[in-house]
C-alpha positions, 0 to 999 in steps of 0.5 A: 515628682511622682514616678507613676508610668516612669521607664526605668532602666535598672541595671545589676552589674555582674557579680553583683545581683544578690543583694536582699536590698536591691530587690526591695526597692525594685519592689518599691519602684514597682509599686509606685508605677514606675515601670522597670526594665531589669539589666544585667550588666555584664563586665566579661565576655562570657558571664557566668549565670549561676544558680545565684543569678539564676535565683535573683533573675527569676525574682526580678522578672516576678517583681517587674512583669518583665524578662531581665535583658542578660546581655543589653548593655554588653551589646554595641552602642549603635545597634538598631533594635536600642531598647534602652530609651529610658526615663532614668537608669539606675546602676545599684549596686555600682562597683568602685571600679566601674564607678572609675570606668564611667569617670574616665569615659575612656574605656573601649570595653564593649561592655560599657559601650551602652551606659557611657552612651546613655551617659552621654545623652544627658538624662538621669543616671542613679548609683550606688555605691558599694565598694572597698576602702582601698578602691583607687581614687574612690572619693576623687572620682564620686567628686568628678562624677557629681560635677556631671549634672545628670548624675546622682548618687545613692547616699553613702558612707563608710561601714566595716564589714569583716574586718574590712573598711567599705563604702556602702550608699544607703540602698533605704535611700534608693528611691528617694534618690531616683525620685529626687534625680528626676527632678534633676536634685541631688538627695542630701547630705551625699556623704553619711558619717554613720552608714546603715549597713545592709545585712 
């Protein structure tokens, strides 16, 4: 499916947006004519916008022709003025425990009222992964959260990085995956043996 005219919600969570990777496939989505709509997913009341964040923001905005929204899904789930009517939302990177957040659906967080409500109106949601080895129910959740039919998941694997056992989707990947998510397919195989390793 072409991905020309497609709105996508495309959301960076906090602490979370600095990943050369990502900026390269919002490059791609761009490209394509897919027309996205950058977020800033806050976990914390009062998130920190430093320079890093400040860096990545001003080149997203470049890249997309469009103001990131800091706080849209920190804000209620029934305000009026939603703007978050999207094709497709894509979660890149996805934190191991926001991963367990979405699963459980339980959460009164304010900050996941919005993408538990997206969640919920059945319409395509892509995430990658990027979480440590020892993150709770990691592998039990990515199962429960592909019984979801309108979840998919960015190829990923495990890697080593400074010493430490991670998983991490093959953010290469990340466009495929979106596109094959907008035909309601889940990218294949889900679970790579050898993971690529962004730098």
């Amino acid at each position: 499916m072409s991905i020309q005219g497609k709105h996508i919600g495309f959301a960076l969570p906090e602490g979370h947006f600095s990943m050369a990777a990502i900026l390269e496939e919002i490059r791609k989505l761009a490209a394509a004519g897919a027309k996205i709509y950058p977020l800033f997913l806050a976990t914390s009341d009062h998130p920190e916008f430093n320079e890093e964040f400040l860096r990545t923001k001003e080149l997203i905005e470049q890249i997309t022709g469009r103001e990131m929204m800091a706080a849209a899904l920190a804000e209620e789930a029934d305000d009026p003025d939603d703007n978050t009517n999207f094709d497709i939302l894509v979660i890149a990177p996805c934190p191991g425990n926001f991963l367990a957040k979405l699963v459980n659906a339980r959460s009164t967080s304010v900050s996941l009222a919005r993408p538990v409500k997206y969640l919920q109106s059945g319409k395509p949601v892509v995430l990658a992964l990027v979480a440590n080895g020892n993150s709770e129910n990691l592998l039990q959740n990515i199962q429960q959260i592909l019984s979801l039919k309108s979840i998919f998941i960015v190829p990923f694997g495990p890697a080593k990085q400074e010493g430490k056992q991670i998983y991490l989707s093959r953010l290469d990947l990340l466009f495929e995956t979106v596109n094959h998510a907008l035909e309601a397919k889940q990218l294949e195989p889900v679970y790579i043996e050898n993971c690529w390793l962004p730098n």
